[in-house]
C-alpha positions as CSV (number, residue, x, y, z in Angstrom):
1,X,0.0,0.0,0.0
2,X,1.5,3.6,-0.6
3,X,0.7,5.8,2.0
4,X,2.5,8.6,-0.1
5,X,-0.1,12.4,0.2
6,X,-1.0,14.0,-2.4
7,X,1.2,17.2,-2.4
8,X,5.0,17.1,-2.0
9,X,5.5,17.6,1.3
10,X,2.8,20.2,3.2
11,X,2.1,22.0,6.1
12,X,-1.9,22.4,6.9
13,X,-2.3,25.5,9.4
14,X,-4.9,26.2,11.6
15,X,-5.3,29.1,13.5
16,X,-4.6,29.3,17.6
17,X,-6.3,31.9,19.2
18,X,-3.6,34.3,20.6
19,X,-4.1,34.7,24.6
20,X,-3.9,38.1,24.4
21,X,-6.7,38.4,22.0
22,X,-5.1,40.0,19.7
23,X,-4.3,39.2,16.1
24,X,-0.4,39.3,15.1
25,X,0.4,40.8,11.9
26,X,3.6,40.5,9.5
27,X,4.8,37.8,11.7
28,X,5.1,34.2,10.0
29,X,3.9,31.2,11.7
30,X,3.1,33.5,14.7
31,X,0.0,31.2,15.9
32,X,-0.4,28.1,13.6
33,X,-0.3,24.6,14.0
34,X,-2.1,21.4,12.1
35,X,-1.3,18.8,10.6
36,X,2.2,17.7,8.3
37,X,3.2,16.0,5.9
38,X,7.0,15.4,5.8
39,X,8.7,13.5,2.7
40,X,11.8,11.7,3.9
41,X,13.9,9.5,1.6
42,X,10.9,7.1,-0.2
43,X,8.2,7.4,3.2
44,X,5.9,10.3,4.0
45,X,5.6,10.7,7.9
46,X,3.0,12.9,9.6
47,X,3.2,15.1,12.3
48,X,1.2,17.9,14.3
49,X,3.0,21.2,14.6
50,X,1.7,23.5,17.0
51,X,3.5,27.0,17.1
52,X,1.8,29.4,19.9
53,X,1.8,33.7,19.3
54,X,5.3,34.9,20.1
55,X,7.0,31.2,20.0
56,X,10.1,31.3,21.9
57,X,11.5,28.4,20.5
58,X,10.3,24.9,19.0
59,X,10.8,21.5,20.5
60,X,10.8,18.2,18.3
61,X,9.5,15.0,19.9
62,X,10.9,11.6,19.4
63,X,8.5,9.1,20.7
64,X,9.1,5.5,22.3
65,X,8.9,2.0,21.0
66,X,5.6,1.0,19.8
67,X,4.1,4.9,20.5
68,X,3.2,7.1,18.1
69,X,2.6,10.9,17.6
70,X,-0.9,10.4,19.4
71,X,1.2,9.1,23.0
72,X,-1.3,11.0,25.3
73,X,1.8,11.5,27.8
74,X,3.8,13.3,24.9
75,X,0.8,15.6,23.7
76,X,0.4,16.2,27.8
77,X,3.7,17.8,27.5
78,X,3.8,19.2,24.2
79,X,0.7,21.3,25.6
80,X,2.1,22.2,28.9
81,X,5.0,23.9,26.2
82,X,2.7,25.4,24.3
83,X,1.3,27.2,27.6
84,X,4.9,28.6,28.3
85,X,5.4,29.8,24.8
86,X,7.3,27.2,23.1
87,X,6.1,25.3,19.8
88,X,5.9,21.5,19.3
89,X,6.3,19.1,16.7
90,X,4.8,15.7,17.5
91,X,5.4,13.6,14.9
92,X,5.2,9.6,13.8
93,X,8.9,8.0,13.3
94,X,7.5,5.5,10.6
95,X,5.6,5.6,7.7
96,X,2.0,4.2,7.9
97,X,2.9,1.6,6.4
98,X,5.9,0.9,8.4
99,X,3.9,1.5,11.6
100,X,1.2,-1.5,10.3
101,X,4.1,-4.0,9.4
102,X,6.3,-3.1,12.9
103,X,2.8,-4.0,15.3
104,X,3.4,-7.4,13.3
105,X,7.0,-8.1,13.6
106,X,8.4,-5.5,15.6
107,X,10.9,-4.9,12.6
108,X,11.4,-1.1,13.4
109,X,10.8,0.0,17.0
110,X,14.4,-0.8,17.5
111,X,16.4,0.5,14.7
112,X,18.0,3.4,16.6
113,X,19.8,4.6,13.5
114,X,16.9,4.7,11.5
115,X,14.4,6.1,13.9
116,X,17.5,8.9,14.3
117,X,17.7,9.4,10.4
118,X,14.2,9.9,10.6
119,X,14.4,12.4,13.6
120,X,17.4,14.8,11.4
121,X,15.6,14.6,8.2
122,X,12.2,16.0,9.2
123,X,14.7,18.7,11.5
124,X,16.1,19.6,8.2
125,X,12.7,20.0,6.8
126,X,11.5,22.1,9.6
127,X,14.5,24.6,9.2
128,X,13.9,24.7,5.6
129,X,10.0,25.4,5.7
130,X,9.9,27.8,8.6
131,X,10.8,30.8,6.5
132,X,11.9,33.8,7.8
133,X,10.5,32.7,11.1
134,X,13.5,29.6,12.3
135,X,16.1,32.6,12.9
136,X,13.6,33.2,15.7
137,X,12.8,29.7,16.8
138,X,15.7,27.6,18.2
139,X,15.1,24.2,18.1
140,X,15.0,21.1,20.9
141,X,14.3,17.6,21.3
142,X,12.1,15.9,23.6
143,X,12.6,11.9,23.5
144,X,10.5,9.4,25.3
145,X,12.3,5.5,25.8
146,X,13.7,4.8,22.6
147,X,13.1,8.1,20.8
148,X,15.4,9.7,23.8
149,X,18.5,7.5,21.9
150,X,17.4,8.9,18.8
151,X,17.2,12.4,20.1
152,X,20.8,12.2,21.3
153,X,22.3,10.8,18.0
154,X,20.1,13.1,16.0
155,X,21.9,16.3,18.3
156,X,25.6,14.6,17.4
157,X,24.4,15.0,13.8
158,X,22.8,18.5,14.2
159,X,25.2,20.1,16.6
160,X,24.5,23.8,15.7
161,X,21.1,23.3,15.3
162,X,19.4,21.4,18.4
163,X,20.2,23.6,21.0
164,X,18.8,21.3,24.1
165,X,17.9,17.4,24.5
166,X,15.4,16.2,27.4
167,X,14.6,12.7,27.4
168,X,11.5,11.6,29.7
169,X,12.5,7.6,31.2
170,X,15.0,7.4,28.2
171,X,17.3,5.0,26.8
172,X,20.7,7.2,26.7
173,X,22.8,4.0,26.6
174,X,21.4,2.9,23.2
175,X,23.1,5.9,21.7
176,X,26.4,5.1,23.3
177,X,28.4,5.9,20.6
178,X,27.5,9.2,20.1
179,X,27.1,10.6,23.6
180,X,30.7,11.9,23.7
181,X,29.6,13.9,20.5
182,X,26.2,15.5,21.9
183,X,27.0,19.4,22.4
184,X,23.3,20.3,22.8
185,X,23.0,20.8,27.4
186,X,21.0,17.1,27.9
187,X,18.7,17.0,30.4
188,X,18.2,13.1,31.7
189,X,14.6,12.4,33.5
190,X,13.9,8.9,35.1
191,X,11.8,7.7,37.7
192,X,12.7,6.8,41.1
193,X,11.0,3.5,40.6
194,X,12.8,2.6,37.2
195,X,15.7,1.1,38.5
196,X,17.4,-0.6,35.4
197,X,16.7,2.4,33.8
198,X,18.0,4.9,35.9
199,X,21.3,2.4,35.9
200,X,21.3,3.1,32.1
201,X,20.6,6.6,32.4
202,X,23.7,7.1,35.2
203,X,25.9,5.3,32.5
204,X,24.7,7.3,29.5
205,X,25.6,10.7,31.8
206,X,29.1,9.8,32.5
207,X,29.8,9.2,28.7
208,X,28.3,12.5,28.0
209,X,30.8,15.9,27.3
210,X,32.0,17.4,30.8
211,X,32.2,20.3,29.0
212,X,28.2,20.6,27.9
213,X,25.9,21.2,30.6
214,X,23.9,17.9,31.7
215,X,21.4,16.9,34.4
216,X,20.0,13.3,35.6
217,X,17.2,14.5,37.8
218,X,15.8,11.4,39.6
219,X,11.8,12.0,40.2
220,X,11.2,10.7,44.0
221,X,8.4,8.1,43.2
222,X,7.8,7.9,39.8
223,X,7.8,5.0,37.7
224,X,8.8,4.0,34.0
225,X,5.9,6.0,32.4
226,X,5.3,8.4,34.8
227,X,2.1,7.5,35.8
228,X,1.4,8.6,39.1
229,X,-0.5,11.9,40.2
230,X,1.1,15.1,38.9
231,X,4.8,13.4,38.1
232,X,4.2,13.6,34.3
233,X,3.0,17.6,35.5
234,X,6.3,17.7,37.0
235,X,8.0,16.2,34.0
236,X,6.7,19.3,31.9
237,X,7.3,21.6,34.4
238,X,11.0,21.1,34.6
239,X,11.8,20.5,30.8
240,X,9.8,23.7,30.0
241,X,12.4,25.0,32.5
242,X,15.3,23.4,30.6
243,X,14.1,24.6,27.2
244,X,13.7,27.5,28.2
245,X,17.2,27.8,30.1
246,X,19.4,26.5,27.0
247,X,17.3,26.8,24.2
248,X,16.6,30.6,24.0
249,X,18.8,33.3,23.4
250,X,19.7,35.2,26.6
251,X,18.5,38.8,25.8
252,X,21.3,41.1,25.5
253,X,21.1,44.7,27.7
């Protein structure tokens, strides 16, 4: 089946309503979001993008094994960044296609290298759609499980362009070889109650840069997914924080 759109390669914009109440003028991509359509190699993969009035910055998410774009604990976050004034791109890692053969065999969840491929190719076609509007919006990653290993090699590859990596119960160590490469300041979340995972995620710190800001915050009671009352809530709460720390330009007085 070919799961190819229509057009070659879209964005379909919707109007946000501006908090303010007011109606930006002049200003591209000021307060849109909607569904997209990204051509990468031979696949299509789709994507929300959600960019609110006056975006600060926009942060791409990488989504875990067997999740998609529609992982209610991603679009939790995603809309806790919007509140803050940073935009989101949520978007699938495989092709339609690809997502109906992996729920059979599993064949793709676990290709780190491709799932990263994926991850720098629609960043490239972000930057190159945005207009006049990306000198304005620095970009970020947010990576959940696997997608957090993807995140980190897709930063090695983008080094001037992802300006900060927070992965939500990630898999650092499955991007071992590129950890030593990540410039971008990495911001490692795990649950208290995720043992092997926080034994990978104190691994994956020590083989990141010294010389790049980095953070394993362990959340008192949490587990794997984050589950429990208001721990995801604090999830968003301190990657907004992060974003916003290394991800925007410090004004100059």
């Amino acid at each position: 089946m070919n799961d190819r759109p229509s057009a070659l390669g879209h964005v379909s914009y919707v109007a946000r309503e501006d908090p303010s109440g007011s109606t930006p003028s002049g200003e591209a991509l000021s307060t849109r979001g909607g569904t997209i359509d990204i051509p990468v190699g031979k696949v299509w993969l789709q994507g929300e993008l959600t960019i609110p009035a006056h975006a600060k910055g926009l942060v791409l998410f990488a989504h875990g094994s067997g999740s998609s774009r529609f992982s209610s604990r991603n679009q939790f976050v995603a809309e806790e960044l919007n509140e803050v004034g940073l935009g989101t791109c949520l978007f699938d890692l495989l092709s339609l296609d690809e997502e109906r053969e992996d729920q059979v065999t599993s064949q793709y969840r676990f290709d780190i290298s491709l799932l990263a491929k994926r991850l720098v190719a629609v960043t490239d076609w972000l930057e190159a759609h945005l207009g006049n509007a990306k000198a304005s919006l620095p970009l970020g990653y947010f990576g959940a499980s696997t997608g957090a290993a993807a995140a980190l090699i897709a930063a090695a590859e983008r080094p001037t362009v992802v300006k900060a990596v927070v992965s939500r119960g990630g898999r650092p160590d499955m991007a071992a070889h590129s950890l030593s490469k990540v410039q971008a300041p990495t911001l490692l979340l795990v649950g208290g109650l995720d043992d092997v995972v926080i034994t990978l995620n104190r691994q994956a710190y020590n083989r990141l840069s010294p010389e790049v800001p980095k953070e394993l915050m362990i959340i008192d009671g949490a587990s794997h997914l984050f589950e429990e009352p208001g721990k995801l809530a604090y999830v968003a709460k301190v990657a907004a924080q992060w974003f916003e720390k290394y991800m925007i330009p410090s004004e100059v007085e």
